[in-house]
VMD Tcl script that draws the C-alpha trace (Angstrom):
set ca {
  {114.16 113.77 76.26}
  {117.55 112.65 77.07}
  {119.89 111.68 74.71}
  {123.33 110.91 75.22}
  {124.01 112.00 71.59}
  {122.76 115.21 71.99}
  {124.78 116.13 74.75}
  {127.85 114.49 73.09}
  {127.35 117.08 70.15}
  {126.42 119.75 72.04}
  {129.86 119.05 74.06}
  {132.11 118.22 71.14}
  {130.58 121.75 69.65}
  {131.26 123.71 72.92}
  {134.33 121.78 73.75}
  {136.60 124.79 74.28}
  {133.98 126.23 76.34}
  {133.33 123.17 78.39}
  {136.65 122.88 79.07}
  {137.19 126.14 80.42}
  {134.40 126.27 82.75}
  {135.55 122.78 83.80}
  {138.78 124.07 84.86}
  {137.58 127.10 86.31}
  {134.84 124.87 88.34}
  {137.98 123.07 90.07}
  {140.09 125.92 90.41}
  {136.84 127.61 92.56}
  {136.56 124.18 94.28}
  {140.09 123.90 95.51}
  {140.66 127.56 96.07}
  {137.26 127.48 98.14}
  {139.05 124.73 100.76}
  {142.23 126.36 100.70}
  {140.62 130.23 101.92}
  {138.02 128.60 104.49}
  {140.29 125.37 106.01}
  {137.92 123.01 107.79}
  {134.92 125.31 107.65}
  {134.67 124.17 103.87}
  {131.41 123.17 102.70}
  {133.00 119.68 101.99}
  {129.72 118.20 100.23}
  {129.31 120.99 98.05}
  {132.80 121.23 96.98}
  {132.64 117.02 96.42}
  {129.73 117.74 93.97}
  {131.12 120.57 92.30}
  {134.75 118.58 92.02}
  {132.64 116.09 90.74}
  {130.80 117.84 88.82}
  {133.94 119.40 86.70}
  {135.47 116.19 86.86}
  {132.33 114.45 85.01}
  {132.66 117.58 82.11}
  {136.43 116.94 81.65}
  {136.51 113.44 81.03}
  {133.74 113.66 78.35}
  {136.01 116.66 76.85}
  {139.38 114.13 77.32}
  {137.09 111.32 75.62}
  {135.63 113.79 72.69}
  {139.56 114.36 71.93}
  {140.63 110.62 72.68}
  {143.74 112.11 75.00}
  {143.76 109.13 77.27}
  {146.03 110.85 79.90}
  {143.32 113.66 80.79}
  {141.00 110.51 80.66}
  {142.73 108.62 83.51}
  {143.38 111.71 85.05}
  {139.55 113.08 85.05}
  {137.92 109.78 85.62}
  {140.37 109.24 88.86}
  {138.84 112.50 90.20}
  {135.53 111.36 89.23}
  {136.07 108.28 91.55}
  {137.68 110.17 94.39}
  {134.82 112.32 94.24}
  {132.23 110.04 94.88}
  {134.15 108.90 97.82}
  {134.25 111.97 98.76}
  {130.95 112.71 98.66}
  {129.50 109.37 100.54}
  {132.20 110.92 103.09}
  {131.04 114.36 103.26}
  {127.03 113.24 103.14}
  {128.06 110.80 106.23}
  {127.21 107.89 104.27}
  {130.32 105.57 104.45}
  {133.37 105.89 106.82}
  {136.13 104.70 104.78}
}
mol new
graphics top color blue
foreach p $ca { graphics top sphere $p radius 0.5 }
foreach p [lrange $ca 0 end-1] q [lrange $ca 1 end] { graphics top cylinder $p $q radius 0.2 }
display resetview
């Protein structure tokens, strides 16, 4: 079952970890754009920003660093714009 708890302790036990493959999630993401231009799977890399976005904020959170909070949750918000962009959903 889900459980919010669970995931929070499996996080805070992993952080390092998390963090890592967090990072290396948006350095794949923004290195993918950069090599392939406009021929960029745009939705994918949206979910996978996203994605790595979602994992560093609850990392930030678990170590109460409110900088890499705002930081991560901004991304997390420019990602879902992104993807209702990228999935054709909204033109904003």
């Amino acid at each position: 079952m889900f459980s919010f708890e669970r995931i929070n302790g499996f996080v805070a036990s992993n952080i390092e970890v998390v963090e890592m493959v967090g990072v290396l999630m948006r350095i794949f993401s923004f290195s993918l754009v950069s090599w392939l231009g406009p021929e960029s799977p745009f939705l994918f890399v949206w979910i996978f920003n996203t994605t790595d976005a979602v994992m560093l904020s609850w990392c930030s959170i678990i170590k109460r660093d409110k900088a890499y909070v705002l930081l991560n949750v901004f991304w997390m918000m420019v990602g879902i714009i992104g993807i209702f962009r990228a999935g054709g959903l909204a033109r904003f």
